[in-house]
VODO-223497 format. One record per residue: y negated, x, z negated of N, C-alpha, C in turn. Coordinates in nm, 3 decimals. Layout:
BEGIN
+---------+---------+---------+---------+---------+---------+---------+---------+---------+
!    n.c2 !    n.c1 !    n.c3 !   ca.c2 !   ca.c1 !   ca.c3 !    c.c2 !    c.c1 !    c.c3 !
+---------+---------+---------+---------+---------+---------+---------+---------+---------+
!       Y !       X !       Z !       Y !       X !       Z !       Y !       X !       Z !
...
+---------+---------+---------+---------+---------+---------+---------+---------+---------+
This chain:
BEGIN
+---------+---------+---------+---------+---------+---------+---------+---------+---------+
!    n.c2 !    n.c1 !    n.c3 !   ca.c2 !   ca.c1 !   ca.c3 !    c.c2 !    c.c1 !    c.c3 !
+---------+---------+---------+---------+---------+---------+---------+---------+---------+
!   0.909 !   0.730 !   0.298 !   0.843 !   0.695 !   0.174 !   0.695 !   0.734 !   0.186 !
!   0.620 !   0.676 !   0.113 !   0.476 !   0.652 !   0.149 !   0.411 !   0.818 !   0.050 !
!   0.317 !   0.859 !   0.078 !   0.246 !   0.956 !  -0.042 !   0.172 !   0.846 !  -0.132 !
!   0.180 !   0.853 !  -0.232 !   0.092 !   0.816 !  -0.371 !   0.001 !   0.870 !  -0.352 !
!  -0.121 !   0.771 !  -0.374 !  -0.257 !   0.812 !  -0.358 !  -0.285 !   0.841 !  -0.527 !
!  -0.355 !   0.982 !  -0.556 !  -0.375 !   1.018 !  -0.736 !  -0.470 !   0.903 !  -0.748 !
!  -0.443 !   0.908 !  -0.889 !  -0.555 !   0.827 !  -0.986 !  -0.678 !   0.907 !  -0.941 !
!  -0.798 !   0.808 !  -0.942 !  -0.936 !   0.833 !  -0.944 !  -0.990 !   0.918 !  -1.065 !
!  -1.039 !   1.074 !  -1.042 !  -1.043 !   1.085 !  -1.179 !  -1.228 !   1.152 !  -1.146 !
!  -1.283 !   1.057 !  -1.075 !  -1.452 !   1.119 !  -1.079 !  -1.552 !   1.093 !  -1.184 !
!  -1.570 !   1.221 !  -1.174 !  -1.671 !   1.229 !  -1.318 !  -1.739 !   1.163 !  -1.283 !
!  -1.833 !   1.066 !  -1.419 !  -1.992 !   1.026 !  -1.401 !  -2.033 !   1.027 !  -1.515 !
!  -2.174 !   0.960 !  -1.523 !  -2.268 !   0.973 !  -1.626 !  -2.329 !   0.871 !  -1.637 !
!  -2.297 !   0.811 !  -1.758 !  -2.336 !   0.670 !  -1.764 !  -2.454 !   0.596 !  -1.800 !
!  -2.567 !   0.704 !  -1.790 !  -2.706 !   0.684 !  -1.810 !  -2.741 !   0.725 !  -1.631 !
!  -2.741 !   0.820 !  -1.576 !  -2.744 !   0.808 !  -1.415 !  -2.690 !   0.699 !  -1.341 !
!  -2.548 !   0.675 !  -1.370 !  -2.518 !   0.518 !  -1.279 !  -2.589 !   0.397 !  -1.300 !
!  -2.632 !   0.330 !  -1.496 !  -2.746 !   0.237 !  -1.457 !  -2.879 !   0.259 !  -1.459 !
!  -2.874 !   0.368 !  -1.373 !  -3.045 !   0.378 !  -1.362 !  -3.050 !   0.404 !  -1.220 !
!  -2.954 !   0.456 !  -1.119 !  -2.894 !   0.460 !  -0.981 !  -2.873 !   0.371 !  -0.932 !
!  -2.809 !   0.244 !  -0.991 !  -2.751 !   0.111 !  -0.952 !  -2.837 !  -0.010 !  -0.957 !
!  -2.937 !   0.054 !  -1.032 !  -3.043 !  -0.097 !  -1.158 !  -2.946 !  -0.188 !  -1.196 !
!  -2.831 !  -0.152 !  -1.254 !  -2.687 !  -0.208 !  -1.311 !  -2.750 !  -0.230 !  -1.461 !
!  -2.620 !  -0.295 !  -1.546 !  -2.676 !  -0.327 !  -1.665 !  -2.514 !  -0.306 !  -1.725 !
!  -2.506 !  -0.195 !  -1.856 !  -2.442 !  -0.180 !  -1.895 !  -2.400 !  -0.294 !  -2.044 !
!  -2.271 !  -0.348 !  -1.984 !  -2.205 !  -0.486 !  -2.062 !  -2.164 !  -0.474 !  -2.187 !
!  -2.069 !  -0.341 !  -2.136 !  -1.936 !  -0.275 !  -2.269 !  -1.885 !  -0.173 !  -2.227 !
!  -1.833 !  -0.119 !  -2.346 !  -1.748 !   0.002 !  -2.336 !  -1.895 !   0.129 !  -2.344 !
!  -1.873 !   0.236 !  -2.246 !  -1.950 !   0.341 !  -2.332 !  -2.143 !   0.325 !  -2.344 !
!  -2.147 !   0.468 !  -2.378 !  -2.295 !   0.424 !  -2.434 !  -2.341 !   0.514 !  -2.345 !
!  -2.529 !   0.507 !  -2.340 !  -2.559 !   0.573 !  -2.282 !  -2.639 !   0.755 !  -2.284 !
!  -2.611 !   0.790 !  -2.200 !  -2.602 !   0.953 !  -2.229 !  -2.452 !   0.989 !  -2.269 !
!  -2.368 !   0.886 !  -2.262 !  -2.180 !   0.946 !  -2.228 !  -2.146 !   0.936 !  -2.083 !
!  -1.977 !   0.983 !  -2.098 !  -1.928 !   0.984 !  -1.944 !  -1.830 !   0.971 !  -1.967 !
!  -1.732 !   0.973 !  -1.853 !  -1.596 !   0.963 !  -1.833 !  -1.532 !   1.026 !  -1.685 !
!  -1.450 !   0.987 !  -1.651 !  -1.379 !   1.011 !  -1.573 !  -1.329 !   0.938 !  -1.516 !
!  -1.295 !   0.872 !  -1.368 !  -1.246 !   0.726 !  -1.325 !  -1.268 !   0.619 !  -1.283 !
!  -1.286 !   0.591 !  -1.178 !  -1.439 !   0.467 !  -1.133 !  -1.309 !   0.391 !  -1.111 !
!  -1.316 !   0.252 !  -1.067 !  -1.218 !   0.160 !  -1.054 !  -1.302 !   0.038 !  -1.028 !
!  -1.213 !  -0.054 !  -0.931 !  -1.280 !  -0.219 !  -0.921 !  -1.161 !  -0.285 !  -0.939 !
!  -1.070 !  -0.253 !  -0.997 !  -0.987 !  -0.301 !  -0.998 !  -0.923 !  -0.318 !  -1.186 !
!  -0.923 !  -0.440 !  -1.234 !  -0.894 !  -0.408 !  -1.376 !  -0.776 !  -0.361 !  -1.415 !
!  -0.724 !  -0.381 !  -1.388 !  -0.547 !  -0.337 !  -1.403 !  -0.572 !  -0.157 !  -1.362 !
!  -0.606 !  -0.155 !  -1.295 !  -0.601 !   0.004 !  -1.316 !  -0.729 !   0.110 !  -1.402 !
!  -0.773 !   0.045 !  -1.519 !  -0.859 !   0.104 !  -1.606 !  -0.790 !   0.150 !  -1.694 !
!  -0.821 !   0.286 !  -1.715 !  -0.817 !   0.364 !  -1.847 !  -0.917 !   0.400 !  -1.952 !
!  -0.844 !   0.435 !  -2.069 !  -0.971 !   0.491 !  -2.157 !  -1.102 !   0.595 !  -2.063 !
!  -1.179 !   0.586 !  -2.093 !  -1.316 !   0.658 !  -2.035 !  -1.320 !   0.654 !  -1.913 !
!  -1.254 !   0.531 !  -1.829 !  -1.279 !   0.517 !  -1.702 !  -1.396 !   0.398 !  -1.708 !
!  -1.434 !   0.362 !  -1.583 !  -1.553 !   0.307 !  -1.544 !  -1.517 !   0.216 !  -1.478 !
!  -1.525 !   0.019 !  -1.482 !  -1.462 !  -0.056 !  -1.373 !  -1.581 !  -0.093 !  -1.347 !
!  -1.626 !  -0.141 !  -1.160 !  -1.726 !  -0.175 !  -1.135 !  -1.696 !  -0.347 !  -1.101 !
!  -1.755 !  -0.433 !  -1.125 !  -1.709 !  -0.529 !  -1.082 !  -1.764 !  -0.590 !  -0.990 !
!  -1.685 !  -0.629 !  -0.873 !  -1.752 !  -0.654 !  -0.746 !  -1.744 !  -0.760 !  -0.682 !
!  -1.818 !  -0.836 !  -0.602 !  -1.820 !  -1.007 !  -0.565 !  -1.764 !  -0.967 !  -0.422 !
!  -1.620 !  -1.057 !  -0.378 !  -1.569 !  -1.076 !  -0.264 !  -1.552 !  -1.235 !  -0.199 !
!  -1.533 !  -1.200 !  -0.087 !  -1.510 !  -1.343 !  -0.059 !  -1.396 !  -1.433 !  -0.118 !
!  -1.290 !  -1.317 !  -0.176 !  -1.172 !  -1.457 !  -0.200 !  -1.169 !  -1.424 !  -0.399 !
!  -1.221 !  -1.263 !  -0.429 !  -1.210 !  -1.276 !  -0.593 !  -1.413 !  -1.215 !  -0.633 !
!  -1.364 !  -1.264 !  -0.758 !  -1.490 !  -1.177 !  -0.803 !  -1.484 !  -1.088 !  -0.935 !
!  -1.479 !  -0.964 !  -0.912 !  -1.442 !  -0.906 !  -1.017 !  -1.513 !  -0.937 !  -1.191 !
!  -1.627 !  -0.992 !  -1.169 !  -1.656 !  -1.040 !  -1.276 !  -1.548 !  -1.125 !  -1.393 !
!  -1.492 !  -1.208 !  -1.303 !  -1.380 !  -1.258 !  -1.399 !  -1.313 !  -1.230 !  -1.439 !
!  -1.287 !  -1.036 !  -1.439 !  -1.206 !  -0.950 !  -1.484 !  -1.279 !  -0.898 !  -1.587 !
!  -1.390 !  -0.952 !  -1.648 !  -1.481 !  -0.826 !  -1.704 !  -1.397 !  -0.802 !  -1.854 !
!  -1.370 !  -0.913 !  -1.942 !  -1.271 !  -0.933 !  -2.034 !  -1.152 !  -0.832 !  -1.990 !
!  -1.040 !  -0.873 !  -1.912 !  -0.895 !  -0.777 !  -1.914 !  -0.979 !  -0.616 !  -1.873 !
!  -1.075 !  -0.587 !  -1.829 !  -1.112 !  -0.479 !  -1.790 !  -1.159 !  -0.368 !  -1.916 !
!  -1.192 !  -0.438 !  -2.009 !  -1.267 !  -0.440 !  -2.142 !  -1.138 !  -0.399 !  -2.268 !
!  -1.063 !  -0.459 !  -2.237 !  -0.945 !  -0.487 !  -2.322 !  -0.873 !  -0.332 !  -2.360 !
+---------+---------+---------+---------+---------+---------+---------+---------+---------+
């Protein structure tokens, strides 16, 4: 049987990441908050987690930004 990899639970700060990234915050928290939880993946977002959404060759997480939001 395989080990379970834990949930992501890294702190950040959501005025440092879009000012680190030159990102642009869409939805969800505000700035000068944080959370716990980075993710590119929507299905695995929680409350005060963070999904990044990322362009691949076969998906683009953008089209998750909605279920990610939810």
């Amino acid at each position: 049987m395989a080990t379970p990899i834990p949930e992501n639970q890294a702190p950040f700060d959501v005025e440092q990441l879009v000012r680190r990234t030159s990102g642009r915050l869409l939805a969800g928290g505000t700035r000068g908050s944080g959370g716990a939880g980075i993710t590119s993946d929507s299905r695995a977002v929680r409350p005060g987690s963070l999904f990044v959404a990322l362009r691949g060759e076969v998906h683009d997480g953008h089209a998750f930004l909605a279920a990610a939001d939810a």
